[in-house]
C-alpha positions as CSV (number, residue, x, y, z in Angstrom):
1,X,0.0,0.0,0.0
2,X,1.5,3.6,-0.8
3,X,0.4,7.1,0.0
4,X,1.1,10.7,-1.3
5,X,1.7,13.7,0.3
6,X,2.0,16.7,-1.9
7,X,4.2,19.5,0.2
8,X,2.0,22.5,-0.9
9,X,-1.3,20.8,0.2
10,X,-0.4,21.2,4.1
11,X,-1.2,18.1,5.8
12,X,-2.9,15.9,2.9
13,X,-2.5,12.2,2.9
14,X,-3.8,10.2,0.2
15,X,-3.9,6.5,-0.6
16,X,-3.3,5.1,-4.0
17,X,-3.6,1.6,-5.5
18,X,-0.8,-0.8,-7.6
19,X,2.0,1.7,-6.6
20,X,4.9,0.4,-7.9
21,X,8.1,0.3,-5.8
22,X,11.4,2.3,-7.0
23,X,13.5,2.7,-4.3
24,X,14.6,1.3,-0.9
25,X,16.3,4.5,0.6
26,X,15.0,5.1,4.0
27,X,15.6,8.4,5.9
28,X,14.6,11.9,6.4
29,X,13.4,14.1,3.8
30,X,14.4,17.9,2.9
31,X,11.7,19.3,0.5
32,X,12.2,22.2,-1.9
33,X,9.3,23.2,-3.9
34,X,11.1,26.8,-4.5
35,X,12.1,26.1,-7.9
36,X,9.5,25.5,-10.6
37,X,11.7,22.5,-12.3
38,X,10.9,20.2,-9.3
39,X,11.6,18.8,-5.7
40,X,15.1,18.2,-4.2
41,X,15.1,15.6,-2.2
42,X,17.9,14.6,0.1
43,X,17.8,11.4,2.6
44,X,19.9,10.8,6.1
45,X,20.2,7.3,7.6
46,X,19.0,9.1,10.6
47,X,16.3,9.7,9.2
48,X,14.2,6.1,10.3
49,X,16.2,6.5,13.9
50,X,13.9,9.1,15.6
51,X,13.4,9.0,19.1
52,X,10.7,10.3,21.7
53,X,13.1,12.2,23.3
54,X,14.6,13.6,20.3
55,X,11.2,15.0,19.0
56,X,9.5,18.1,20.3
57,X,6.5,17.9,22.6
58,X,3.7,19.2,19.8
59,X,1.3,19.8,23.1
60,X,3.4,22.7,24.6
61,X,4.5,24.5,21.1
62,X,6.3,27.5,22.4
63,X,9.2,29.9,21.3
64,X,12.6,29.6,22.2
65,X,14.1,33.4,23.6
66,X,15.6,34.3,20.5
67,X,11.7,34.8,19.1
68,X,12.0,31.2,17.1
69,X,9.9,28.3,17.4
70,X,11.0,25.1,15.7
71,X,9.8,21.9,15.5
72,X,9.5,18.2,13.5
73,X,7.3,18.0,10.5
74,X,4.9,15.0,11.9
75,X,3.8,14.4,8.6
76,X,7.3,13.6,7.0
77,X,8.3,12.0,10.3
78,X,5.7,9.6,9.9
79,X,6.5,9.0,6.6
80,X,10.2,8.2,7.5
81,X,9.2,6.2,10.6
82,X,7.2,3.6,8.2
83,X,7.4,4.0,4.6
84,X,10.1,4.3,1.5
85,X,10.2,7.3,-1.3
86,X,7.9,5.2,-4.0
87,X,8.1,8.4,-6.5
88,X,7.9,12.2,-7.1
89,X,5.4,13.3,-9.5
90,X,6.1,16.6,-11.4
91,X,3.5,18.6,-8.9
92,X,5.9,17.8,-6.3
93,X,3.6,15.0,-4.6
94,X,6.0,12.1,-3.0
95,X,4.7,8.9,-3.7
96,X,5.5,6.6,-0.6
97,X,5.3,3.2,0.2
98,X,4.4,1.7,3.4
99,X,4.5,-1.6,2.5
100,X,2.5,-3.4,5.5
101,X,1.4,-0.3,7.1
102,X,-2.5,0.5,7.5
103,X,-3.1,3.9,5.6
104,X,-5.9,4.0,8.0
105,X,-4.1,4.9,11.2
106,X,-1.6,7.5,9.2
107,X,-3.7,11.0,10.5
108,X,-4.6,9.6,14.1
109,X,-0.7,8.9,13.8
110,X,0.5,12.1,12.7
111,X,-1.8,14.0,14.4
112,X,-1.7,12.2,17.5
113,X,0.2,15.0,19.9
114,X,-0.7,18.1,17.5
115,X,-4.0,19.0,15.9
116,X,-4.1,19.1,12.0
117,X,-5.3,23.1,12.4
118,X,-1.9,23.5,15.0
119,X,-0.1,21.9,12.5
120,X,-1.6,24.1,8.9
121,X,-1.2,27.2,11.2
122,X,2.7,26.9,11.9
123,X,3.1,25.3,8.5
124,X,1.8,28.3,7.2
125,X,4.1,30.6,9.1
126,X,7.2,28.4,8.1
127,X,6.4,29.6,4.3
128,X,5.0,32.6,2.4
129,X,2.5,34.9,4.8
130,X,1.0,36.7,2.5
131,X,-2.4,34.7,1.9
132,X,-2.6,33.9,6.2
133,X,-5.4,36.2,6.4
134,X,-7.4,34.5,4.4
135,X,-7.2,31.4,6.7
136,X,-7.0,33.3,10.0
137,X,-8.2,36.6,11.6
138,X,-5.5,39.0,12.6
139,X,-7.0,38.3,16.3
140,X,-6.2,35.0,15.7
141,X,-2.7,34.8,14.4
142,X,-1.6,37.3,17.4
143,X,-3.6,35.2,19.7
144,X,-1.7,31.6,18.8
145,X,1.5,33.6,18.7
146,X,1.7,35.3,21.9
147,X,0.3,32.0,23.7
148,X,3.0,29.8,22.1
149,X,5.4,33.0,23.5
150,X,6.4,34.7,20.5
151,X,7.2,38.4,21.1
152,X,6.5,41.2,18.8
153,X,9.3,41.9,15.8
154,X,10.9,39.3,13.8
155,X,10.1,36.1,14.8
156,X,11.2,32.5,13.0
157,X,9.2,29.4,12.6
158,X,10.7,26.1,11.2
159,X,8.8,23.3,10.8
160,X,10.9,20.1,9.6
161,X,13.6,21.5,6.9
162,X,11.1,24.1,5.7
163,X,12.1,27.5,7.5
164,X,11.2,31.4,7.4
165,X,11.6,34.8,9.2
166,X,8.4,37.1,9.6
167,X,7.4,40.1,11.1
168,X,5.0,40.5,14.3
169,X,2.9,43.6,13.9
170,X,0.7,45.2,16.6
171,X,-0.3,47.9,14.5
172,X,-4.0,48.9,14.4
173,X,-5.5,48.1,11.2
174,X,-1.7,46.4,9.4
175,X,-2.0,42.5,8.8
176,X,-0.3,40.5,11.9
177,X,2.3,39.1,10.4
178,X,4.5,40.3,7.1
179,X,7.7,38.2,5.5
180,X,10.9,39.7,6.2
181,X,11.0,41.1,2.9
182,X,7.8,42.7,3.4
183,X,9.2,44.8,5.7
184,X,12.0,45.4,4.4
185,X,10.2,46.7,1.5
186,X,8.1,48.8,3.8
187,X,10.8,50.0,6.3
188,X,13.0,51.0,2.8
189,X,10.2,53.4,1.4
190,X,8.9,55.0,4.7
191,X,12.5,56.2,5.4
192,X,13.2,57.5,2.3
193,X,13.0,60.6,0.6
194,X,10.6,59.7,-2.1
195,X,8.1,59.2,1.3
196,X,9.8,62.0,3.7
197,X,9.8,64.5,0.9
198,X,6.5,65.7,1.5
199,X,7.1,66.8,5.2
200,X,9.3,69.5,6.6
201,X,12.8,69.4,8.6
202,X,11.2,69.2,12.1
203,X,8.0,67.1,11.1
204,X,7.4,64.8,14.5
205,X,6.3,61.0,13.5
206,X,5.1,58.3,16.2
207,X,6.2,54.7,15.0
208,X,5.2,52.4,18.1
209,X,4.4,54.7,20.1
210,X,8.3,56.5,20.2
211,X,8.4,59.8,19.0
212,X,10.9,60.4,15.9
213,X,11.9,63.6,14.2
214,X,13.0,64.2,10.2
215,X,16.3,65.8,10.5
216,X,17.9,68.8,8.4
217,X,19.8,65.7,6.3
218,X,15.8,64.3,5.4
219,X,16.4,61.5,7.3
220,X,14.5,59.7,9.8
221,X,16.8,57.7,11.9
222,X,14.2,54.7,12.9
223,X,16.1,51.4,14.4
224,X,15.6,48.6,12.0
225,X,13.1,46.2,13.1
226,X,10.9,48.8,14.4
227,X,7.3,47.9,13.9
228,X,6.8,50.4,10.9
229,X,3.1,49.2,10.4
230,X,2.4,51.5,13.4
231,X,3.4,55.1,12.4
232,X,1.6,58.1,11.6
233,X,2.4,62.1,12.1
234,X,2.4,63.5,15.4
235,X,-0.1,65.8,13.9
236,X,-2.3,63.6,13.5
């Protein structure tokens, strides 16, 4: 018996019938889906070798104090635990095979000490941000990060060997999370002189609450990593 995962499709098993079997190699699996010619895959003897005490405790997710939050992929480790790379279709979906293994116990397997929506959620934040709110309410996003202790600012979340840095945002009415090069975007143009050039030497701004003044060289000296989201003139 085989099943599929496709990376992009968070947390989808599927069965399929007559699979034929192409390869032995057991062992952990690094996915890339970044290029649009295919998946990179990569395996480790380790892989097969994991260990209760090696894997983190998916009941208590919570950040480290350097603002990151990492942990297994239960999906793949399942798949490691159990089965043997089968194919790779040109979507990107790896075809496994479990050989003896009932397909019917894979989710209560995988999802056994995290939820399937705990799971989607940091998923998610371990890859492009940009269509979270679609999926979540701001409310919620801030919500599951502050309770799993993830401070305001730039924040990382790994999840298996798929890894990114965002941006935490309290401002009023900004999204609740941006990519890092969202903000870097954003923290580039609001510092410039194409945006300061229509305000005086003197003009007062409040970014976060901390008062910041455009100086006689046109420049507003705001620290990088300064939520950005929340400025607006002192005027105001």
């Amino acid at each position: 018996m085989s099943l599929s995962i496709n990376p992009n499709s968070t947390g989808q098993v599927k069965s399929y019938a007559n699979g034929r079997k192409t390869s032995d190699a057991k062992g952990s699996v690094s996915i890339n889906t970044s290029k649009k010619s295919g998946v990179n895959i990569s395996i480790s003897k380790a892989g097969k070798e994991l260990s209760d005490s090696a894997a983190v405790n998916h009941n208590k997710i919570s950040a480290t104090i350097n603002n990151d939050l990492i942990m297994n992929d239960p999906v793949i480790d399942y798949f490691n635990r159990v089965g043997t790379i089968d194919r790779i279709d040109p979507d990107g979906t790896i075809q496994w095979d479990l050989g003896s293994e009932d397909p019917g116990l894979a989710d209560s397997t995988i999802f056994k000490n995290i939820t399937r929506e705990a799971y989607s959620f940091w998923s998610d934040l371990a890859g492009d941000p940009t269509f979270l709110g679609l999926k979540y309410s701001d409310d919620e996003i801030r919500k599951q990060l502050f309770d799993a202790g993830i401070k305001p600012g730039f924040f990382s979340v790994t999840v298996g060997d798929r890894s990114a840095t965002q941006f935490f945002s309290q401002a009023k009415g900004a999204s609740a999370v941006y990519s890092k090069a969202q903000y870097d975007n954003h923290f580039s143009y609001v510092t410039s002189e194409r945006y300061l050039k229509q305000y005086e030497t003197g003009h007062k701004f409040l970014i976060a609450g901390k008062e910041y003044t455009l100086g006689k060289d046109r420049k507003l000296n705001v620290p990088y990593g300064e939520d950005v989201y929340d400025m607006k003139s002192a005027y105001e």
